[in-house]
N, CA, C and O of each residue as an XYZ file, in Angstrom:
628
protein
N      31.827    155.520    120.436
C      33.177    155.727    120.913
C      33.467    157.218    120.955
O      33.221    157.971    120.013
N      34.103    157.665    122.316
C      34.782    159.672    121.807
C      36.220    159.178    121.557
O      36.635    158.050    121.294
N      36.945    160.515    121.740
C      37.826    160.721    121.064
C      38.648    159.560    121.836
O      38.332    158.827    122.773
N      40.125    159.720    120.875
C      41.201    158.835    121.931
C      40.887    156.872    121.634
O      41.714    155.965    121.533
N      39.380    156.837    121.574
C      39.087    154.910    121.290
C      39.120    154.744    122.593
O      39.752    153.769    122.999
N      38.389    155.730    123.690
C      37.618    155.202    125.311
C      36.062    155.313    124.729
O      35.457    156.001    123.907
N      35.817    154.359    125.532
C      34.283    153.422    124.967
C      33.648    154.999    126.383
O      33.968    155.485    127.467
N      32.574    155.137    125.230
C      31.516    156.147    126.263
C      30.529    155.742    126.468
O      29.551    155.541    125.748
N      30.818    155.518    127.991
C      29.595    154.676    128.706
C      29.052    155.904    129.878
O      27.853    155.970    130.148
N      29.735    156.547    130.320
C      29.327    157.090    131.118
C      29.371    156.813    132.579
O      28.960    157.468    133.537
N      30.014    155.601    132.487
C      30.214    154.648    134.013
C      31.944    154.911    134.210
O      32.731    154.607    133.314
N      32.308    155.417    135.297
C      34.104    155.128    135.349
C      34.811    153.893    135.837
O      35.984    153.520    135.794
N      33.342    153.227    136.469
C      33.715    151.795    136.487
C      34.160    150.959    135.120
O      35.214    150.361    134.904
N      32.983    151.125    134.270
C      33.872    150.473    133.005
C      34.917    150.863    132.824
O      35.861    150.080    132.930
N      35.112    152.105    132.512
C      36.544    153.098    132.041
C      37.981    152.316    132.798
O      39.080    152.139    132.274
N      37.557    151.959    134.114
C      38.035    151.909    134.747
C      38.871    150.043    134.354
O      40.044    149.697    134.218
N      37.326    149.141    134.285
C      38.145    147.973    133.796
C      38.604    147.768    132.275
O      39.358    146.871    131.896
N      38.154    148.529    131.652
C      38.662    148.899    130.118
C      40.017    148.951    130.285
O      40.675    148.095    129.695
N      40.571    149.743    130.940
C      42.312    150.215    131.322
C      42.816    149.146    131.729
O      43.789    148.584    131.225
N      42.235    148.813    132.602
C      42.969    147.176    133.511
C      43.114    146.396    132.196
O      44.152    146.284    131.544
N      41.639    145.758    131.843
C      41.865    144.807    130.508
C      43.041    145.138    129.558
O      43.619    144.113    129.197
N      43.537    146.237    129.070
C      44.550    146.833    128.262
C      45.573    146.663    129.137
O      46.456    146.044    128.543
N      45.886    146.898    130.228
C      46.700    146.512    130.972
C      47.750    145.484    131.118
O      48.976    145.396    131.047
N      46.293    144.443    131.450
C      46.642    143.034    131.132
C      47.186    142.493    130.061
O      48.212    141.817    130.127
N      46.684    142.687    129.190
C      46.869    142.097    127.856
C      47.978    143.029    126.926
O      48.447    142.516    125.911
N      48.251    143.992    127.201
C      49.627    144.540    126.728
C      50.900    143.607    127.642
O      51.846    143.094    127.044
N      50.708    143.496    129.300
C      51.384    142.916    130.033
C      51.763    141.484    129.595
O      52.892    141.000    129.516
N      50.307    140.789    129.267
C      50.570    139.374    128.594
C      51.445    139.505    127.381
O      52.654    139.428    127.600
N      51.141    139.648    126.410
C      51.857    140.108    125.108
C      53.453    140.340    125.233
O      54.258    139.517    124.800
N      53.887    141.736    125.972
C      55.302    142.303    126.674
C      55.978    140.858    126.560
O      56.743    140.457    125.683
N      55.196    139.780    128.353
C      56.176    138.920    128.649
C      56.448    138.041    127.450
O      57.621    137.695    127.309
N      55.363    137.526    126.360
C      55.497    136.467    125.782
C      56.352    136.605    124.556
O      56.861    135.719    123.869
N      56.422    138.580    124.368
C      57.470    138.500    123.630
C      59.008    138.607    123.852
O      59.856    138.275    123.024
N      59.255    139.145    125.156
C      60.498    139.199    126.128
C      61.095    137.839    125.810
O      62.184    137.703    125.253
N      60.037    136.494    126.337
C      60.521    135.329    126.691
C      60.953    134.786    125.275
O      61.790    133.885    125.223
N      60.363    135.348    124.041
C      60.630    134.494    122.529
C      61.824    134.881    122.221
O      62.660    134.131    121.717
N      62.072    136.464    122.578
C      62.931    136.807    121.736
C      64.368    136.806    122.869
O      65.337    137.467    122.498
N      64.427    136.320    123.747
C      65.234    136.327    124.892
C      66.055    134.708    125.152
O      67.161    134.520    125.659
N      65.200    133.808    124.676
C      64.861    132.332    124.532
C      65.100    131.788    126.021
O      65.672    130.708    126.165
N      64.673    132.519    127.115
C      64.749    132.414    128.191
C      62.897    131.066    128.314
O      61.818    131.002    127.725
N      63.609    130.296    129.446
C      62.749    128.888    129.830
C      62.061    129.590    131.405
O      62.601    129.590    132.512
N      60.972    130.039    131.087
C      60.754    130.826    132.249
C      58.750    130.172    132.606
O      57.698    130.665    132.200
N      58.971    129.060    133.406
C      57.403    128.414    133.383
C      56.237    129.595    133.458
O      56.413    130.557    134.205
N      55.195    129.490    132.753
C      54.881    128.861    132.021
C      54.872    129.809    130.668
O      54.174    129.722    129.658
N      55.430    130.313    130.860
C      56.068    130.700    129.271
C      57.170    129.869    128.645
O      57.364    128.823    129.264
N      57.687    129.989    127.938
C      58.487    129.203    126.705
C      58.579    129.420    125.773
O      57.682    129.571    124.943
N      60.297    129.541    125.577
C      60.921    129.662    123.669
C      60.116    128.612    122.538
O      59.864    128.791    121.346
N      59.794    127.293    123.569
C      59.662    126.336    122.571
C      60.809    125.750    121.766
O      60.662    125.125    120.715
N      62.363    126.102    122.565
C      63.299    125.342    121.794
C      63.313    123.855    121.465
O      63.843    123.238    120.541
N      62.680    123.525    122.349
C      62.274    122.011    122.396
C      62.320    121.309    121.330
O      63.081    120.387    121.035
N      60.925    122.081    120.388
C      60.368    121.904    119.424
C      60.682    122.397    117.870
O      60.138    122.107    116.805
N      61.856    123.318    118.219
C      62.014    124.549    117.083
C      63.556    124.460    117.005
O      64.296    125.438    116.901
N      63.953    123.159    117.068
C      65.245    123.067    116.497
C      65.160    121.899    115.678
O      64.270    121.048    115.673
N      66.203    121.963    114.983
C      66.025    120.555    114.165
C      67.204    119.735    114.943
O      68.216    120.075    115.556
N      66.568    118.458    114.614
C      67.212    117.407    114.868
C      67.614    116.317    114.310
O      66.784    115.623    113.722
N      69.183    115.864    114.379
C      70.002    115.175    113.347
C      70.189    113.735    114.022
O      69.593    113.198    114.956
N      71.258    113.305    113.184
C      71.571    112.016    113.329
C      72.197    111.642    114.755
O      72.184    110.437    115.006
N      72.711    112.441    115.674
C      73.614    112.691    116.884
C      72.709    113.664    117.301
O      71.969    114.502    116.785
N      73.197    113.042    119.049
C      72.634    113.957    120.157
C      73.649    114.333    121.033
O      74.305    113.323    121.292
N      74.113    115.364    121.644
C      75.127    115.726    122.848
C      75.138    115.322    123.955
O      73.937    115.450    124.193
N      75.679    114.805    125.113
C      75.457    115.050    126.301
C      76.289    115.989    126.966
O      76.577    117.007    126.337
N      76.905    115.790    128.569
C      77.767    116.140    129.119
C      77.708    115.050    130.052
O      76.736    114.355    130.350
N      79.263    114.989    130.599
C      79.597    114.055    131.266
C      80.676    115.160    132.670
O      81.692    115.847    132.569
N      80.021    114.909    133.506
C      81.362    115.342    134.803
C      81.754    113.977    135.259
O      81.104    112.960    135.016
N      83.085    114.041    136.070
C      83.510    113.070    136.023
C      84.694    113.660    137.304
O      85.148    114.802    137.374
N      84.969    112.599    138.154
C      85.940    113.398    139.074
C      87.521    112.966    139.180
O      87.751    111.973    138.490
N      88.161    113.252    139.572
C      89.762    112.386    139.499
C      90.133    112.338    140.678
O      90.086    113.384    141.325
N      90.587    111.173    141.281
C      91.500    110.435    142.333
C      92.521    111.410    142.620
O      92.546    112.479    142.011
N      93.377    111.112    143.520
C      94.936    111.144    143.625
C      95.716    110.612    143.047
O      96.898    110.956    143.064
N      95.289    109.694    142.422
C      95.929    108.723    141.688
C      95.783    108.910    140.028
O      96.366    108.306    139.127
N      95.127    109.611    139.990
C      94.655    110.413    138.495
C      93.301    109.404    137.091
O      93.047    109.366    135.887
N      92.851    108.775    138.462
C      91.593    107.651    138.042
C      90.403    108.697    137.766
O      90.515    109.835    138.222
N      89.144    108.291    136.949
C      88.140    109.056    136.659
C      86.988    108.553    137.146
O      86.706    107.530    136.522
N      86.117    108.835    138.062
C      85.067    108.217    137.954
C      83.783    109.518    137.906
O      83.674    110.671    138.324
N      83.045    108.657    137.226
C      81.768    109.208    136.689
C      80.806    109.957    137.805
O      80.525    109.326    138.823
N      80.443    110.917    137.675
C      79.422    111.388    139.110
C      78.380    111.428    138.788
O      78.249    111.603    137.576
N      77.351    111.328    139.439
C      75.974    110.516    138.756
C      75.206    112.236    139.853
O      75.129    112.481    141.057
N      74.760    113.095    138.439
C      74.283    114.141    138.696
C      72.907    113.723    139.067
O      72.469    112.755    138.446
N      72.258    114.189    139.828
C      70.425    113.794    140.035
C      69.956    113.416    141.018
O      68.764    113.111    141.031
N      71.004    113.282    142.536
C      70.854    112.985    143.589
C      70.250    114.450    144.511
O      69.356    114.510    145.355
N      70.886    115.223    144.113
C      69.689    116.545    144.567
C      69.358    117.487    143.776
O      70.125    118.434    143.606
N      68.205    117.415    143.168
C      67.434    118.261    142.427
C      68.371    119.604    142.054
O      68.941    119.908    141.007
N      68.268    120.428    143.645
C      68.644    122.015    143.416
C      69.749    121.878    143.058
O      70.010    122.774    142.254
N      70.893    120.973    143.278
C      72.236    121.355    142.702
C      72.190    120.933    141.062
O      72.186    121.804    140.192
N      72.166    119.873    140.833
C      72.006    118.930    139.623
C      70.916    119.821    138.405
O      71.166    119.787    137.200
N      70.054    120.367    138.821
C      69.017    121.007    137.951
C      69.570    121.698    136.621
O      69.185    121.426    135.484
N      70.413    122.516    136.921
C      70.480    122.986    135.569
C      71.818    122.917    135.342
O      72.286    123.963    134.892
N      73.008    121.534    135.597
C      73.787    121.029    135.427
C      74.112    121.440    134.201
O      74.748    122.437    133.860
N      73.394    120.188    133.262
C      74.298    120.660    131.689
C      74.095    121.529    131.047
O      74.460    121.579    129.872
N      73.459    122.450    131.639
C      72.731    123.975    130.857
C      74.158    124.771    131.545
O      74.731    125.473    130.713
N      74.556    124.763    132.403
C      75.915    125.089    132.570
C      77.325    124.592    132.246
O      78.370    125.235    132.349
N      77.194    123.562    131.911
C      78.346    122.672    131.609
C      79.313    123.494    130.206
O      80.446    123.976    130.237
N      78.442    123.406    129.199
C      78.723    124.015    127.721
C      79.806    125.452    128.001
O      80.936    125.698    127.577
N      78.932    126.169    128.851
C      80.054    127.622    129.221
C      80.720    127.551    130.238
O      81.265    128.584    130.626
N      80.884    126.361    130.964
C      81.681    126.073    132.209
C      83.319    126.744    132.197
O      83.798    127.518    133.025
N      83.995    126.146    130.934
C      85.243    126.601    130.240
C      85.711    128.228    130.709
O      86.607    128.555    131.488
N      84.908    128.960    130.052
C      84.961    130.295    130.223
C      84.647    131.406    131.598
O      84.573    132.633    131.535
N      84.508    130.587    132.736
C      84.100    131.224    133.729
C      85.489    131.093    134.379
O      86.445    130.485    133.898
N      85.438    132.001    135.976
C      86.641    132.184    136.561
C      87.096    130.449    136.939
O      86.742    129.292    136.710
N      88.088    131.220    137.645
C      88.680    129.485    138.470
C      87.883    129.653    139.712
O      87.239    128.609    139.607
N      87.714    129.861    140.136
C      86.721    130.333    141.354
C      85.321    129.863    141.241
O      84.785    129.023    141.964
N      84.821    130.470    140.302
C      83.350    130.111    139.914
C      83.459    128.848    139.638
O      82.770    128.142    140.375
N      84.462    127.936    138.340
C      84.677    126.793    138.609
C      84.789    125.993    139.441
O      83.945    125.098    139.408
N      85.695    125.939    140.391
C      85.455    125.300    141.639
C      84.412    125.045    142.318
O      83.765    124.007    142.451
N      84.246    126.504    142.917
C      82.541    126.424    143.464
C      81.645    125.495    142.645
O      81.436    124.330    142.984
N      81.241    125.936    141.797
C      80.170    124.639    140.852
C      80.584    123.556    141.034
O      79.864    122.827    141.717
N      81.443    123.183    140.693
C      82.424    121.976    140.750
C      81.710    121.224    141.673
O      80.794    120.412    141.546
N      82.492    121.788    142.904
C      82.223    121.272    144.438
C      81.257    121.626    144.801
O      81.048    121.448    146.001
N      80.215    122.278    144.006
C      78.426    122.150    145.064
C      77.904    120.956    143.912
O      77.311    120.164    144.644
N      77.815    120.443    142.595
C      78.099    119.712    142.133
C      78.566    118.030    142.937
O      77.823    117.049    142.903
N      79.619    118.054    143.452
C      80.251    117.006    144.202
C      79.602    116.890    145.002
O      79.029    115.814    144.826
N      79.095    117.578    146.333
C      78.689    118.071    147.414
C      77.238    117.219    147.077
O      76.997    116.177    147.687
N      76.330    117.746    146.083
C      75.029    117.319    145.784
C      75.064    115.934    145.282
O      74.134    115.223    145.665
N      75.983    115.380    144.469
C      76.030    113.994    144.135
C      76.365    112.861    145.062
O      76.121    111.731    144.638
N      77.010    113.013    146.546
C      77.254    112.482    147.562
C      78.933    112.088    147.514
O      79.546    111.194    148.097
N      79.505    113.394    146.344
C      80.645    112.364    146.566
C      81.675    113.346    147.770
O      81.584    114.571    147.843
N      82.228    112.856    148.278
C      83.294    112.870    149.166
C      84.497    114.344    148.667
O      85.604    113.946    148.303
N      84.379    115.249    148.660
C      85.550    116.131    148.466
C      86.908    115.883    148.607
O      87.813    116.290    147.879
N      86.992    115.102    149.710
C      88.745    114.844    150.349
C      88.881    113.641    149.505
O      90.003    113.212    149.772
N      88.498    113.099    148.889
C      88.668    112.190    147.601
C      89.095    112.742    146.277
O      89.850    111.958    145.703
N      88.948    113.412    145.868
C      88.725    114.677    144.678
C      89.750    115.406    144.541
O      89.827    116.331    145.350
N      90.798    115.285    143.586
C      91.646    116.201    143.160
C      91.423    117.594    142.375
O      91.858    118.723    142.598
N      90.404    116.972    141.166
C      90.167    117.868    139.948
C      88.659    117.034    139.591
O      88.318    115.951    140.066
N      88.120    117.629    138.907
C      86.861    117.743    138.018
C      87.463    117.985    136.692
O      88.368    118.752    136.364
N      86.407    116.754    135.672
C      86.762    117.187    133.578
C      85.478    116.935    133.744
O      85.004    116.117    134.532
N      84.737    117.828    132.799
C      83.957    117.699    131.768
C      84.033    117.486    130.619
O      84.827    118.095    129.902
N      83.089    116.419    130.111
C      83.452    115.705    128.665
C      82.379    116.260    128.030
O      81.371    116.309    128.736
N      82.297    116.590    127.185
C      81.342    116.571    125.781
C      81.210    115.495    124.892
O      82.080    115.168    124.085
N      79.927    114.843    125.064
C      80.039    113.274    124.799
C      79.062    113.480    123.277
O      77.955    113.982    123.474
N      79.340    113.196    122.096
C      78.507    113.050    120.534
C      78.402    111.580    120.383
O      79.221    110.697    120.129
N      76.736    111.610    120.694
C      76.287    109.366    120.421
C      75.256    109.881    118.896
O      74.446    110.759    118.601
N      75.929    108.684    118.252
C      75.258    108.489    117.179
C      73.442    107.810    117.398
O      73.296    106.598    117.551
N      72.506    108.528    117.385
C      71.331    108.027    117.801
C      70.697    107.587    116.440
O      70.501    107.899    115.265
N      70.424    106.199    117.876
C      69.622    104.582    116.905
C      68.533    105.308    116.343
O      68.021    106.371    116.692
N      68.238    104.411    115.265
C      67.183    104.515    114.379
C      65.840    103.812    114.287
O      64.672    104.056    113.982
N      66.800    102.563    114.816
C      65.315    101.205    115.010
C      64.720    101.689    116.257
O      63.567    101.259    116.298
N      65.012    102.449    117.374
C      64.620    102.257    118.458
C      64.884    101.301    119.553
O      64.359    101.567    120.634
N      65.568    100.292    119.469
C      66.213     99.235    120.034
C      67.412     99.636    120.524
O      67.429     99.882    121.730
N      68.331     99.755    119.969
C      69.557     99.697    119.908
C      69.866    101.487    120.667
O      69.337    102.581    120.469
N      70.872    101.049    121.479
C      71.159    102.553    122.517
C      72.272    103.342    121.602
O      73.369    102.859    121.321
N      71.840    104.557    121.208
C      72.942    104.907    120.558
C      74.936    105.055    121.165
O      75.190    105.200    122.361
N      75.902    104.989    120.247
C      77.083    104.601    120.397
C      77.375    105.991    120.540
O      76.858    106.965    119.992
N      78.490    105.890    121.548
C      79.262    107.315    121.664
C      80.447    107.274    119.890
O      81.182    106.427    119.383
N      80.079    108.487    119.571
C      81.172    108.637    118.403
C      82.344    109.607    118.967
O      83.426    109.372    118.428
N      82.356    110.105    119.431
C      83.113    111.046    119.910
C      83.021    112.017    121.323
O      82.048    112.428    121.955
N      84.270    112.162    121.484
C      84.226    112.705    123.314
C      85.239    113.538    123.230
O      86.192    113.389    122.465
N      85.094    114.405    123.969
C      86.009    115.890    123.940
C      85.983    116.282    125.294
O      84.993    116.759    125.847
N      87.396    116.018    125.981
C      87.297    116.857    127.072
C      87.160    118.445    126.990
O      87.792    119.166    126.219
N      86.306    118.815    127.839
C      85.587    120.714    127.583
C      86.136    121.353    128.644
O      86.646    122.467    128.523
N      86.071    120.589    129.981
C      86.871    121.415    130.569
C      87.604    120.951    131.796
O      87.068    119.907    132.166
N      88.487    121.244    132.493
C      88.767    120.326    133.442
C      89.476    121.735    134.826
O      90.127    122.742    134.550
N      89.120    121.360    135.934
C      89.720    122.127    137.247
C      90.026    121.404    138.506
O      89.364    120.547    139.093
N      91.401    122.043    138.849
C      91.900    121.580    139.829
C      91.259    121.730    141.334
O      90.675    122.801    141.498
N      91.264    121.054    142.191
C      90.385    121.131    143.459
C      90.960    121.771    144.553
O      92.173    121.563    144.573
N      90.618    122.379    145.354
C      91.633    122.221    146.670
C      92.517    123.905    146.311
O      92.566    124.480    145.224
N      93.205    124.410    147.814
C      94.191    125.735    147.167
C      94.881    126.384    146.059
O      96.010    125.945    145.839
N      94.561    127.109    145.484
C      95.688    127.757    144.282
C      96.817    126.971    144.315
O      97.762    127.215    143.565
């Protein structure tokens, strides 16, 4: 080895993939620690939250849900198009805190992607749904509790 820890070969071709290899593998390393310590879900890297949380007696969902004119609720069944629906309840949780604007919009690309009808649609709630999860495996766990999280009006200011 000379000075510095460059391998003396005498070739600048090696020298040359020596650097790359370091390259690489500082590059690999960088992302995999970016992505841990970021807890960003970025394929095929991963936090591994999956796996690295604990898990209790209750599980969360989210529930959207739309309202009539008449001030009726019905359920919107997210999953009819991938790109809108995808990262649904990964937004749902901070839905609350965003503009009225941004609300809406989601809202209604949301609606839009589930097939439902806009000119039907007054307002959008989101529920925060806590089911007590079964133990035997049989039995579907029971909702214990529901919290409306957030709710927006449709249509003009």
């Amino acid at each position: 080895m000379s000075r510095g820890g460059e391998v003396a070969t005498g070739s600048a071709a090696v020298g040359a993939m020596v650097r790359r290899g370091r390259i690489v593998t500082y590059g690999a390393l960088l992302a995999v620690a970016l992505v841990a310590f970021t807890g960003q879900e970025a394929w095929p890297l991963s936090s591994f939250s999956l796996f690295s949380e604990i898990r209790t007696g209750q599980s969360i969902s989210w529930e959207l849900v739309s309202v009539d004119g008449a001030g009726r609720e019905h359920p919107v069944p997210l999953g009819r198009d991938l790109e809108v629906s995808r990262g649904a309840t990964h937004l749902m949780p901070g839905f609350h805190a965003r503009s009225r604007r941004e609300q809406q919009a989601r809202a209604e690309a949301w609606l839009r992607g589930s097939g439902v009808a806009l000119s039907t649609v007054r307002a959008v709630r989101i529920y925060r749904v806590v089911h007590q999860v079964s133990t035997d495996g049989r039995a579907p766990g029971r909702v214990v509790l529901e919290n409306l999280s957030a709710a927006v009006a449709l249509g003009p200011s």
